[in-house]
DOSEMAR-470437 format. One record per residue (C-alpha): residue number from 1; x, y, z. Coordinates in steps of 0.2 Angstrom, whole numbers, plus 5000, padded with zeros to 4 digits. Layout:
N
  pos     u     v     w
  NUM     X     Y     Z
...
This chain:
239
  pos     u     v     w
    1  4781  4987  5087
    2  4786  4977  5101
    3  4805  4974  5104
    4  4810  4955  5111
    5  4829  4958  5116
    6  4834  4938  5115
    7  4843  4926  5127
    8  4848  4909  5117
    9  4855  4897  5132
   10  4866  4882  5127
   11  4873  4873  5142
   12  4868  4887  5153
   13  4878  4900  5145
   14  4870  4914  5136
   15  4879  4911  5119
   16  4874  4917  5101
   17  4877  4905  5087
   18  4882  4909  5069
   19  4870  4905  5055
   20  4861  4894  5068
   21  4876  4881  5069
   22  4880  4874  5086
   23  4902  4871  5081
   24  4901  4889  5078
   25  4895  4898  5096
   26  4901  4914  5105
   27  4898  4913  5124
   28  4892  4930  5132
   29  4890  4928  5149
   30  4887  4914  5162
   31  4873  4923  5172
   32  4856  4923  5163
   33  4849  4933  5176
   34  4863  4948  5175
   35  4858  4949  5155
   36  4842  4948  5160
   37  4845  4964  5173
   38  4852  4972  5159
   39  4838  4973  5149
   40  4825  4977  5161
   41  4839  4991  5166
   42  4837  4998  5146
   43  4819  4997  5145
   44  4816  4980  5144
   45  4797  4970  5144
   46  4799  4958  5134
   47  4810  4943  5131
   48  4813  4931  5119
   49  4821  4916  5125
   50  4827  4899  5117
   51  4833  4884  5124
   52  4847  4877  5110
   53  4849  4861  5120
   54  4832  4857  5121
   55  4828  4864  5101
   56  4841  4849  5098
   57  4835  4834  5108
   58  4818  4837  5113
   59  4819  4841  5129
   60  4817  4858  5139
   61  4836  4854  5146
   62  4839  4873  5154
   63  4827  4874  5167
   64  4835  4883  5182
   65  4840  4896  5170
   66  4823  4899  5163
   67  4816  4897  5183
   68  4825  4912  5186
   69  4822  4922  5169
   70  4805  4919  5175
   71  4804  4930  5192
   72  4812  4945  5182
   73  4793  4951  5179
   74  4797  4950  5160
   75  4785  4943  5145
   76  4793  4928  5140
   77  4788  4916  5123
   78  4801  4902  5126
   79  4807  4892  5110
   80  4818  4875  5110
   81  4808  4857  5113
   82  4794  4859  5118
   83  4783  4847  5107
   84  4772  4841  5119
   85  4758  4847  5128
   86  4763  4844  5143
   87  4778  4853  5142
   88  4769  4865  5134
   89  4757  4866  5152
   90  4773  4864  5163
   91  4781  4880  5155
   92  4766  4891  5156
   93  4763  4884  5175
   94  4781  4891  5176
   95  4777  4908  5172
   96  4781  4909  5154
   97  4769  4918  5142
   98  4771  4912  5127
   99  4778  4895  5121
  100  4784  4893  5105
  101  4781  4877  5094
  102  4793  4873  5080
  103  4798  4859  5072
  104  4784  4849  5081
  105  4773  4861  5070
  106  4780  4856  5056
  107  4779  4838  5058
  108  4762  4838  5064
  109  4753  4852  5062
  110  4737  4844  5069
  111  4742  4845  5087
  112  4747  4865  5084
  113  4729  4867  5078
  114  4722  4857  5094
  115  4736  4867  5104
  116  4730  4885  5097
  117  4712  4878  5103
  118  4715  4874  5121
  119  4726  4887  5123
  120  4725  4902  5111
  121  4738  4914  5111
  122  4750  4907  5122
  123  4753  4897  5105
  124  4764  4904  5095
  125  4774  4894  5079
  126  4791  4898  5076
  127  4794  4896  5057
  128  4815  4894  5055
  129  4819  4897  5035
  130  4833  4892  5026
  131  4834  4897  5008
  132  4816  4897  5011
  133  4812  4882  5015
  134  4807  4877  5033
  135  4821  4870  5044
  136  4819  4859  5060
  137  4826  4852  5075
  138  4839  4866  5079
  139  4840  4870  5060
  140  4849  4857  5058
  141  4837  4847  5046
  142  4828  4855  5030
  143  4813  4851  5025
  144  4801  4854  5008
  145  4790  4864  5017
  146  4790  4882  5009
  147  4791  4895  5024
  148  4779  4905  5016
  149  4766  4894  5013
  150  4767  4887  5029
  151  4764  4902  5038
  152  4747  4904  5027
  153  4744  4886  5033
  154  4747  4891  5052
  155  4738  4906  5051
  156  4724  4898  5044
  157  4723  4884  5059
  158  4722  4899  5073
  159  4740  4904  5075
  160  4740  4921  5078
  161  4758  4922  5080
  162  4773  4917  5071
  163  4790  4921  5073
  164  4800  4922  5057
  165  4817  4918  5058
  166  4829  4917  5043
  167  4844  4907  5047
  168  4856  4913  5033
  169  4857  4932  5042
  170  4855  4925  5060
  171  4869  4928  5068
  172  4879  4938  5055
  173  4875  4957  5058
  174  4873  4959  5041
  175  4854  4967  5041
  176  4839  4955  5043
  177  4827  4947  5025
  178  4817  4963  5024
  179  4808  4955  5006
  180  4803  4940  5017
  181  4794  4951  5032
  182  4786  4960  5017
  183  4776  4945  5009
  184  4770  4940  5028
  185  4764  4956  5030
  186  4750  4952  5015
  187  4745  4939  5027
  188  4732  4951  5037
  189  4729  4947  5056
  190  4747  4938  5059
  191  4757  4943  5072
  192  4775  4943  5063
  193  4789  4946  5074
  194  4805  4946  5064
  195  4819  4938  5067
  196  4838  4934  5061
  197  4850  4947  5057
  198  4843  4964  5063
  199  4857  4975  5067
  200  4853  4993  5061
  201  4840  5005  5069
  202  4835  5008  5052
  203  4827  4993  5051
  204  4817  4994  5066
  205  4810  5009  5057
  206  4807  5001  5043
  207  4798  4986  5052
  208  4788  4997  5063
  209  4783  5007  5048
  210  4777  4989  5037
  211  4767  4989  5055
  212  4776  4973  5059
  213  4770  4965  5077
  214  4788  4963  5085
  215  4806  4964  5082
  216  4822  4951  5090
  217  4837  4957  5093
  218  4850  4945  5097
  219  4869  4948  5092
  220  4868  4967  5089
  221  4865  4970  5107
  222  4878  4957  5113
  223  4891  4964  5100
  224  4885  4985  5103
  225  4879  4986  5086
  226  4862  4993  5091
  227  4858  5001  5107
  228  4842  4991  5116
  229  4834  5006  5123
  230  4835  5017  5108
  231  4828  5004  5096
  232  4812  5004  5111
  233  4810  5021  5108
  234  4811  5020  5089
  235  4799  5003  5089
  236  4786  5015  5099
  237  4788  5030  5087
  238  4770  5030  5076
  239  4777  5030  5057
């Protein structure tokens, strides 16, 4: 299983939110390539990386801070505003690897489907559930569409990856919606990286042994709670 450690940026700063609301942040550090550093230092290859400005207007807003995340040699799927495809070009231009369509997936799921074509898997969908329903535009609007059967719908227009987030847990460090990563796994061929929530290395063993595709980690590393380069080690273990 493949570990993403995350780096949300708001404004800059490397910040966590609580449960996905932007009144309620905890600012971690002002120097994204220093977090950055400190992955790579612990084993790092991957990154997950969101832009919360741009998740809420529309707009990829951080863009020296993702410049520099960029050289750091890392795998990067980038999430926050990008709902367009040239966006979508300018980013992978940049360097990153994977972009990350939300709520423009919900809204029209025809251009993810022509997106997934041109492109293949540097498409990936990021599905945001509330009560499990999906939620958009920085998770602050909810709409009818049931998470679940909106990765079937995804999955069956190409996507090959979707990152699961469930807003209730993310943030909290009280444990991530195991049930939830339990029905996508039914779902055969989808790359389902969990995320929201995880904070104990039993749960990466748990996930790695559902033969889940890849794992976030976002507060329990800020806050100590999990150790980055032992949940590597544990995400590599065959179970």
């Amino acid at each position: 299983m493949q570990i993403f450690p995350a780096i949300d940026l708001l404004d800059g700063q490397v910040v966590r939110l609580y449960k996905g609301n932007y009144d309620d942040k905890t600012v971690y550090n002002n120097d994204v390539g220093y977090v950055a550093d400190q992955f790579i230092a612990k084993g790092a290859k991957n990154l997950h990386l969101v832009d919360l400005n741009g998740a809420r207007s529309g707009q990829t807003t951080n863009m020296e801070a993702i410049k520099i995340l960029c050289k750091k040699g890392l795998f990067i799927e980038l999430g926050g505003g990008i709902r367009n495809e040239d966006n979508i070009k300018a980013m992978l231009d940049l360097g990153i690897n994977r972009v990350i369509l939300g709520t423009v997936a919900a809204k029209n799921p025809s251009f993810v489907e022509s997106m997934v074509q041109k492109y293949g898997e540097a498409i990936a969908v990021g599905i945001d559930a509330k009560k499990g329903m999906v939620a958009v535009s920085g998770w602050e609007q909810v709409t009818q569409l049931s998470s679940i059967d909106f990765c079937k719908d995804m999955f069956n227009m190409g996507v090959k990856t979707i990152i699961y987030t469930d807003i209730s847990k993310d943030g909290t460090l009280t444990g991530t919606n195991m049930e939830a990563y339990k029905q996508l796994n039914t779902i055969k061929g989808l790359n389902i990286v969990a995320s929201g929530g995880i904070s104990f290395i039993e749960e990466i063993d748990e996930l790695s042994r559902m033969g889940i595709y890849g794992a976030i980690l976002g507060k329990a590393l800020y806050e100590n709670k999990l150790d980055l380069k032992t949940a590597i080690e544990r995400a590599k273990r065959i179970c």
